[in-house]
C-alpha positions as CSV (number, residue, x, y, z in Angstrom):
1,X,0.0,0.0,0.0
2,X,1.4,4.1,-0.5
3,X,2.2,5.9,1.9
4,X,0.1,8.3,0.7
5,X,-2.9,6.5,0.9
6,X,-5.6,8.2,2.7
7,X,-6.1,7.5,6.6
8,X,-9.2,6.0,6.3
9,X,-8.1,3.4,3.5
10,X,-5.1,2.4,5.6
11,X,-7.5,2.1,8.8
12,X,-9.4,-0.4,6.7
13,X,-6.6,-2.2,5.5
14,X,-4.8,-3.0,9.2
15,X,-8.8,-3.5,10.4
16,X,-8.8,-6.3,7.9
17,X,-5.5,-7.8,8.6
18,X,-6.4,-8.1,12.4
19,X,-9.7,-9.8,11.8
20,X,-8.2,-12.2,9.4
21,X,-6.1,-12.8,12.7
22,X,-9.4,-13.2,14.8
23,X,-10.4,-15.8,12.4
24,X,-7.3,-18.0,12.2
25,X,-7.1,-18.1,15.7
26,X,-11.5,-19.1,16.1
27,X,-9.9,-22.2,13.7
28,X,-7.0,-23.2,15.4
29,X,-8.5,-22.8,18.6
30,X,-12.0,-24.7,17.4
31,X,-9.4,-27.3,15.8
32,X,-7.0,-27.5,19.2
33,X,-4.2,-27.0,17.0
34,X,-2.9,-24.0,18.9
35,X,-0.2,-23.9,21.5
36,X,0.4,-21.9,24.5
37,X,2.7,-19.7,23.1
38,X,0.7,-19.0,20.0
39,X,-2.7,-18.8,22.7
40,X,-0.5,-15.8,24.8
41,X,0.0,-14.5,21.6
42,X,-3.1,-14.1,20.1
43,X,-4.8,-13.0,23.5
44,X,-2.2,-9.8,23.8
45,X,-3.5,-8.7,20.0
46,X,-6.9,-9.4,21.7
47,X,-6.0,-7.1,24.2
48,X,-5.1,-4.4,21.7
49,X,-8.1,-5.1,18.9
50,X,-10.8,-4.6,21.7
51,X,-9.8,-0.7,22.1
52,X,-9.5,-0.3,18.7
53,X,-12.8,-2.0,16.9
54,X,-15.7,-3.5,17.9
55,X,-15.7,-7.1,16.4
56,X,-18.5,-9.1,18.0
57,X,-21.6,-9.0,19.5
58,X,-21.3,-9.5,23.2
59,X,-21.5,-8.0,26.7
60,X,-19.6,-5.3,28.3
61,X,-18.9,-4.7,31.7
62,X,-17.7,-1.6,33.2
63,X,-16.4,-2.3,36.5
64,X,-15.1,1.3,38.2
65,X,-12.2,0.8,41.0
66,X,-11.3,-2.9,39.4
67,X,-7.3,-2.8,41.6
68,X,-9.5,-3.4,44.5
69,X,-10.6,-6.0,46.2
70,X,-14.1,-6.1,46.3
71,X,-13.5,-4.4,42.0
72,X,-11.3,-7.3,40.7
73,X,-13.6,-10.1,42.8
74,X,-17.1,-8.9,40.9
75,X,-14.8,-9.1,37.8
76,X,-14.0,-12.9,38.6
77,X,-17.3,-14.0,39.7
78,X,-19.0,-11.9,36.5
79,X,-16.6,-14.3,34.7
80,X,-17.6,-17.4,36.6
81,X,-21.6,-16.8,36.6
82,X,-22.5,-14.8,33.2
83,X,-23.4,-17.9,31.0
84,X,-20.3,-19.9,29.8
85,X,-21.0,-19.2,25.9
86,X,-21.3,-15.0,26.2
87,X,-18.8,-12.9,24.3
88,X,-17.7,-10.7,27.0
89,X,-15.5,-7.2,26.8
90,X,-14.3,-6.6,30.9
91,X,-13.4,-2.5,30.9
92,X,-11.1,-2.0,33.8
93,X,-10.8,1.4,35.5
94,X,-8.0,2.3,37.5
95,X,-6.0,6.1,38.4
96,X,-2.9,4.4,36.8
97,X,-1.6,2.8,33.8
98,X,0.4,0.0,35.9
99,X,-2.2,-0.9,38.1
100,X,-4.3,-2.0,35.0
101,X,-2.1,-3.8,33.3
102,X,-1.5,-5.8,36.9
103,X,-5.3,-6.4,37.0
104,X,-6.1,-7.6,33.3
105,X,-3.3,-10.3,34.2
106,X,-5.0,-11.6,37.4
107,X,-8.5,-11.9,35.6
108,X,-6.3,-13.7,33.0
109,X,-5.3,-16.1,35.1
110,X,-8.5,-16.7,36.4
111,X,-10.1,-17.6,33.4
112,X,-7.3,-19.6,32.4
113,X,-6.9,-21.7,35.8
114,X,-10.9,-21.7,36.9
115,X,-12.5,-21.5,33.3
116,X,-10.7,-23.4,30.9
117,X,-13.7,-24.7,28.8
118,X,-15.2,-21.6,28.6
119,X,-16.1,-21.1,24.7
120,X,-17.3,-17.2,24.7
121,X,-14.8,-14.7,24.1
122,X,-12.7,-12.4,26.8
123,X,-11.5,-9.4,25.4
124,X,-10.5,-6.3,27.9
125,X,-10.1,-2.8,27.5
126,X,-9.5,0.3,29.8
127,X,-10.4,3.7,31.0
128,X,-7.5,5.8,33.7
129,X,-10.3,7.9,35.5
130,X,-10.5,9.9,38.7
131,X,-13.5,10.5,40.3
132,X,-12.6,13.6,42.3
133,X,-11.6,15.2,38.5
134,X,-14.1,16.2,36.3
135,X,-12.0,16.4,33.0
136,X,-10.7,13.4,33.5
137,X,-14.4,12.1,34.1
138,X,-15.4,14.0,30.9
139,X,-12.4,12.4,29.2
140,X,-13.3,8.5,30.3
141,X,-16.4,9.4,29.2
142,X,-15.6,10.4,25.4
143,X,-13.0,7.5,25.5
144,X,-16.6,5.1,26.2
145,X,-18.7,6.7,23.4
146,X,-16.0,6.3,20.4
147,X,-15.3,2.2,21.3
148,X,-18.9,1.0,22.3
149,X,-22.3,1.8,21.1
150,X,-24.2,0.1,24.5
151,X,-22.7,-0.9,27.8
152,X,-24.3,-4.0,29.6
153,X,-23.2,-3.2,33.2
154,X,-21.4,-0.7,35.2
155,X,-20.5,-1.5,39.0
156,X,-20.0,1.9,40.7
157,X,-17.4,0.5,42.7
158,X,-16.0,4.3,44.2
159,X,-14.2,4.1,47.2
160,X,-12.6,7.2,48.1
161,X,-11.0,7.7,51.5
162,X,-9.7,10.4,53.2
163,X,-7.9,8.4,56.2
164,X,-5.2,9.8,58.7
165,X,-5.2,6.2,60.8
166,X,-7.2,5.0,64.0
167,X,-8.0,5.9,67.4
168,X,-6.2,3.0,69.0
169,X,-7.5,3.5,72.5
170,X,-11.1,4.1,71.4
171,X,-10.6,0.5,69.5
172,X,-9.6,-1.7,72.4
173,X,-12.5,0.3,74.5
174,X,-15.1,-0.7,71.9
175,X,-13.8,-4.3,71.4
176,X,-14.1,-4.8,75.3
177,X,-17.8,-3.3,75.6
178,X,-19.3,-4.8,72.5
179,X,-17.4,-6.5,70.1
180,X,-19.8,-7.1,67.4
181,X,-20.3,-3.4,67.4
182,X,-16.8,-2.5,67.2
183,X,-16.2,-4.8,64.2
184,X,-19.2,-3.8,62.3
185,X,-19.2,-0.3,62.9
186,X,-15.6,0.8,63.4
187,X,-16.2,4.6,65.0
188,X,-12.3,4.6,66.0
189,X,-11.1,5.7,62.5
190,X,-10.2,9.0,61.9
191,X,-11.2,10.7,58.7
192,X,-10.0,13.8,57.9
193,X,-12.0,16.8,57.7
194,X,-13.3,19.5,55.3
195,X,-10.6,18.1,52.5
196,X,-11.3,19.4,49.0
197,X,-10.9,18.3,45.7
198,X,-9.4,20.4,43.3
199,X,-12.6,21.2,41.2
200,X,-13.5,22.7,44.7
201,X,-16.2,20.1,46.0
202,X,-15.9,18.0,48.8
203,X,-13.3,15.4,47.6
204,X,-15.4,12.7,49.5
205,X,-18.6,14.0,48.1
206,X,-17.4,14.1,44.5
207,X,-15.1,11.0,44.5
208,X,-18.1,8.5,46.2
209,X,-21.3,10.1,44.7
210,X,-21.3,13.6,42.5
211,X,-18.4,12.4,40.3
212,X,-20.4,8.6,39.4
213,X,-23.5,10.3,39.3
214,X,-22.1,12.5,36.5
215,X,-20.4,10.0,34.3
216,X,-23.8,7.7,34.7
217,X,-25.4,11.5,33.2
218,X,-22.8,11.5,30.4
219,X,-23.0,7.4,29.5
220,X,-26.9,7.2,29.7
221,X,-27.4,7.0,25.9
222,X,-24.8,3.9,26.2
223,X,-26.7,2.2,29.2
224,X,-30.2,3.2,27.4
225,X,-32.5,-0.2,26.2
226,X,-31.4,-3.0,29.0
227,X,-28.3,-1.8,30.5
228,X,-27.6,-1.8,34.2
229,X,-26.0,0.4,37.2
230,X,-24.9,-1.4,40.6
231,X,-24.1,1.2,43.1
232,X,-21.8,-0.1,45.7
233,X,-23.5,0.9,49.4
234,X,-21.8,0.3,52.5
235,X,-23.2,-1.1,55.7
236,X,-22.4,2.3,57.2
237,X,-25.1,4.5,55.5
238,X,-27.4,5.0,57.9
239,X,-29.2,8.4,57.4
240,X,-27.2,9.9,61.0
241,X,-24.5,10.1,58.5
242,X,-25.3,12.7,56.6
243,X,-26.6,16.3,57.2
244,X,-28.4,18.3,54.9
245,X,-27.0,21.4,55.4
246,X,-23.8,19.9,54.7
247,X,-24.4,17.9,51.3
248,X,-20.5,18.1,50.4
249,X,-19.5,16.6,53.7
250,X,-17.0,19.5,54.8
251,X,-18.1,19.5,58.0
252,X,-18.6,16.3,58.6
253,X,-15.9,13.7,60.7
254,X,-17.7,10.4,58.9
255,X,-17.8,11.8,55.6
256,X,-17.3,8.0,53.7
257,X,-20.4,6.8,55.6
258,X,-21.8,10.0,54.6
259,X,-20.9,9.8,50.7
260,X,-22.6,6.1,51.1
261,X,-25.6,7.2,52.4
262,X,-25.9,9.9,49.1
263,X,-25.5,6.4,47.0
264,X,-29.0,4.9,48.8
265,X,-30.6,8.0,48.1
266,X,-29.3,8.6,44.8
267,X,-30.4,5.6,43.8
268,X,-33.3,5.6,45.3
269,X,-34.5,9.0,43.2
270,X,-33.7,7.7,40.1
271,X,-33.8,4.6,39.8
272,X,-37.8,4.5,38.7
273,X,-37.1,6.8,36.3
274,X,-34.3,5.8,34.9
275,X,-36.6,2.8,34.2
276,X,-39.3,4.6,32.5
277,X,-37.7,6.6,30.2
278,X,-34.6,4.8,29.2
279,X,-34.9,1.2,30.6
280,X,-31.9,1.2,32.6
281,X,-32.4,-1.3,35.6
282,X,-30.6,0.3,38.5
283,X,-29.7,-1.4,41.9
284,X,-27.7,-0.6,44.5
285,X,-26.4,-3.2,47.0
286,X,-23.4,-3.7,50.1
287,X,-21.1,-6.2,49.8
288,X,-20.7,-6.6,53.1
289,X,-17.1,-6.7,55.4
290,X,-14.4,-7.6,54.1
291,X,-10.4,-7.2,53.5
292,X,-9.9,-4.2,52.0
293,X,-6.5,-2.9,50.0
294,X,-7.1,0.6,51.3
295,X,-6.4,0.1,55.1
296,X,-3.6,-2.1,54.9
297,X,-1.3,1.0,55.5
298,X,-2.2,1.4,59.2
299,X,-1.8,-2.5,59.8
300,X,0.9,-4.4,60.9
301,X,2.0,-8.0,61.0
302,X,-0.4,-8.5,64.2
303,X,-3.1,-5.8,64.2
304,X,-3.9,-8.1,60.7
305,X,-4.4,-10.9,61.8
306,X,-6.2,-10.0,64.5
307,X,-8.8,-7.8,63.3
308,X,-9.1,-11.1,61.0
309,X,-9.9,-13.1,64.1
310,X,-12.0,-11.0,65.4
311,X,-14.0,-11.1,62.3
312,X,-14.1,-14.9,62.3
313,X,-15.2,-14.5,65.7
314,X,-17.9,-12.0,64.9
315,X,-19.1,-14.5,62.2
316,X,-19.3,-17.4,64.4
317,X,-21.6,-15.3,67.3
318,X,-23.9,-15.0,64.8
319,X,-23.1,-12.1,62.1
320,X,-24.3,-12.3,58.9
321,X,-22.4,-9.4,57.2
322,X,-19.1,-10.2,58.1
323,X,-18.1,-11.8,54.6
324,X,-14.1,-11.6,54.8
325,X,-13.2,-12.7,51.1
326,X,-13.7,-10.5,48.3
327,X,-15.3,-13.2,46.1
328,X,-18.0,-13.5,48.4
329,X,-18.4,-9.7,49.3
330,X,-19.4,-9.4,45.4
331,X,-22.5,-11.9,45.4
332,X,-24.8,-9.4,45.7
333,X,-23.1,-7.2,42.7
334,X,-23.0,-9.8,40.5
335,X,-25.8,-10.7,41.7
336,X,-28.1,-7.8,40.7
337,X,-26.4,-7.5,37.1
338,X,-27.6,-10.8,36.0
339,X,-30.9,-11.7,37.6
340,X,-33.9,-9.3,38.5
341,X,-34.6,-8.4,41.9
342,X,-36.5,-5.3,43.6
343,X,-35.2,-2.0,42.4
344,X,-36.5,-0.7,45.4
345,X,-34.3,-3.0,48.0
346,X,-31.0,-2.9,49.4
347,X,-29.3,-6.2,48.4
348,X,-26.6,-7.3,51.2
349,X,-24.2,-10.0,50.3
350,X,-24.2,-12.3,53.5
351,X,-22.5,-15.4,54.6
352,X,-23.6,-18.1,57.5
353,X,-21.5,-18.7,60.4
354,X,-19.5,-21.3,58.0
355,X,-19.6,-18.9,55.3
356,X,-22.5,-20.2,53.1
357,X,-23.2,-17.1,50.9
358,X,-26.9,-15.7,50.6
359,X,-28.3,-12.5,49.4
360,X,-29.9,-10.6,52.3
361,X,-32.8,-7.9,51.1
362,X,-32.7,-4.3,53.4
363,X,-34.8,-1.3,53.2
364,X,-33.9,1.8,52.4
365,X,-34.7,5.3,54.5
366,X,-35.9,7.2,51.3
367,X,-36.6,10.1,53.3
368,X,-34.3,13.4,51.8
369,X,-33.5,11.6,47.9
370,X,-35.7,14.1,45.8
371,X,-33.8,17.0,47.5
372,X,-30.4,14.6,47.1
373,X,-31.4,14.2,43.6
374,X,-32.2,17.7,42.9
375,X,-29.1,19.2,44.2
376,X,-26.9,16.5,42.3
377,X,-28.7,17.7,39.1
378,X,-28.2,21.4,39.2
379,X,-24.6,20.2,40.1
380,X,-24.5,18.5,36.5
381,X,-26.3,21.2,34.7
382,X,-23.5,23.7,36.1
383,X,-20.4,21.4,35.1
384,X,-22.1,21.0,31.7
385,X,-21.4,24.6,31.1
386,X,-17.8,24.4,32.6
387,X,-16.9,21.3,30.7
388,X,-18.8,22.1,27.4
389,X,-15.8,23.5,25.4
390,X,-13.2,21.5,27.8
391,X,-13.2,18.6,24.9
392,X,-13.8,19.6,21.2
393,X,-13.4,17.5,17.8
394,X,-9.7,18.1,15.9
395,X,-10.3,16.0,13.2
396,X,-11.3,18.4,9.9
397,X,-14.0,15.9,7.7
């Protein structure tokens, strides 16, 4: 081919060459005449076609926060419970470029090692988004729009923290007065407070609930006719958590549980609508307790392993929440994106004693989410205006 061929013709010629590709590897691999070399090798062009084209019908899964653990869990038990035979795009979202490639490899592996007869494609791709920047939520936004025409699921896995360690003293005092109490509702961490973000909102607020509402704005045409949001709740959201005349959660010292509780009553104001007028099934569930990545920093060798005691303990006096592994904290995620249950409902994943998983069903305080909902939408209308020439074509038709 010239060199001076136009773009266009020379995007259409490598498009061809790569799906003649596809298709020799469907043969070989249909004829079990492929190797493990040639198999690693034909995954990484997979790798690189699925950001590029869209070949095949299939699902796709956005899964936001996917380095951690409860993130990269739904993405293994999507895997293992979506039916064996579905084309399947995974899109991972992470802050970094490392920390994806690190997390593509793992789900890798467990398709590989738990899924080998699988016959439905796995093809990933990627977003880097932070959901305490708007431009760079505007930005994973456009990147969603040019490679897919509909997404299938996205788990609103934001977990934003603004830590600064725990209370130590007010720990061992809570253990020794109620124990199930102080492992279920952990009062003795400190959060710092009145941290912003450097759009200016409340970096809590905007990282756990006004940034993912606005990207779920911006992709709604994507998720329109069958698609489906899973907001990730905490078991911390009662409504004590949050005050009204603090929305942003500056003032507040709990402002995590506070961002959680704007998730219930977010989805709780939109989710009937969201129905109606674009059906988009919306759900929002808590995956329970579990080990999390983001407070191994104030851990040691023993505090570990004993907070994981106590949790076994807690478990065997009779809680139902207290889940420990990641794969079972995302039942009720998973869950919700494949089967349909009450929109209404809070769906808890939950364990017995001996950690048989069920799916627990919890109410919901509606009380404040049209005035939650309201203020999150003349939030979007004003970053609409900020953000509207923030982004603008290059390309000259």
């Amino acid at each position: 081919m010239s060199r001076d061929a136009p773009f266009d013709e020379i995007m259409m010629h490598l498009h061809a060459k790569w799906v003649h590709l596809a298709h020799s590897f469907i043969v070989y691999a249909r004829c079990g005449l492929y190797n493990k070399g040639f198999s690693n090798f034909v995954t990484t062009q997979f790798i690189i076609i699925s950001s590029t084209f869209d070949m095949r019908e299939g699902k796709v899964a956005v899964i936001t926060g996917t380095n951690s653990n409860l993130g990269i869990n739904i993405a293994y038990r999507l895997l293992d419970e979506i039916d064996a035979d579905t084309n399947l795009t995974i899109v991972v979202t992470s802050r970094t470029l490392p920390r994806v490639k690190d997390v593509i490899n793992d789900i890798k592996k467990h398709a590989r090692e738990k899924l080998p007869h699988r016959t439905g494609f796995l093809e990933f791709d990627y977003l880097l988004v932070d959901f305490t920047n708007m431009v760079s939520i505007l930005g994973a936004y456009y990147d969603l729009q040019k490679k897919f025409a509909h997404i299938d699921y996205i788990f609103v896995n934001a977990a934003q923290g603004c830590y600064s360690g725990i209370d130590w003293l007010a720990a061992c005092k809570c253990i020794a007065s109620n124990l199930l109490d102080a492992v279920t509702f952990p009062t003795y961490k400190i959060q710092r407070v009145g941290v912003k973000s450097d759009d200016g909102m409340g970096l809590i607020f905007q990282g756990n609930a006004f940034g993912p509402y606005y990207f779920m704005h911006r992709i709604r045409p994507l998720l329109a006719g069958g698609g489906r949001i899973v907001w990730i709740s905490s078991v911390m959201s009662g409504a004590k958590y949050l005050s009204f005349n603090d929305l942003q959660l500056l003032r507040s010292h709990e402002p995590y549980e506070g961002s959680k509780r704007l998730v219930d009553l977010i989805h709780t104001g939109t989710h009937a609508a969201l129905k109606k007028n674009h059906d988009i099934r919306s759900y929002v569930v808590h995956p329970g307790i579990f080990t999390s990545f983001s407070f191994f920093q104030y851990l040691n060798f023993v505090t570990y392993y004993g907070m994981m005691f106590l949790f076994y303990i807690a478990r065997f006096l009779g809680s139902t929440i207290h889940n420990i592994l990641g794969y079972t904290a995302a039942n009720a995620p998973v869950c919700v994106a494949l089967q349909d249950r009450r929109q209404e409902m809070k769906l808890a994943s939950s364990c017995d004693r001996w950690g048989r998983e069920f799916i627990d069903t919890l109410e919901i305080d509606p009380t404040g989410a049209e005035d939650v909902v309201a203020y999150m939408d003349k939030l979007v209308a004003e970053w609409d205006e900020k953000l509207k020439d923030q982004i603008t074509p290059t390309r000259v038709p």
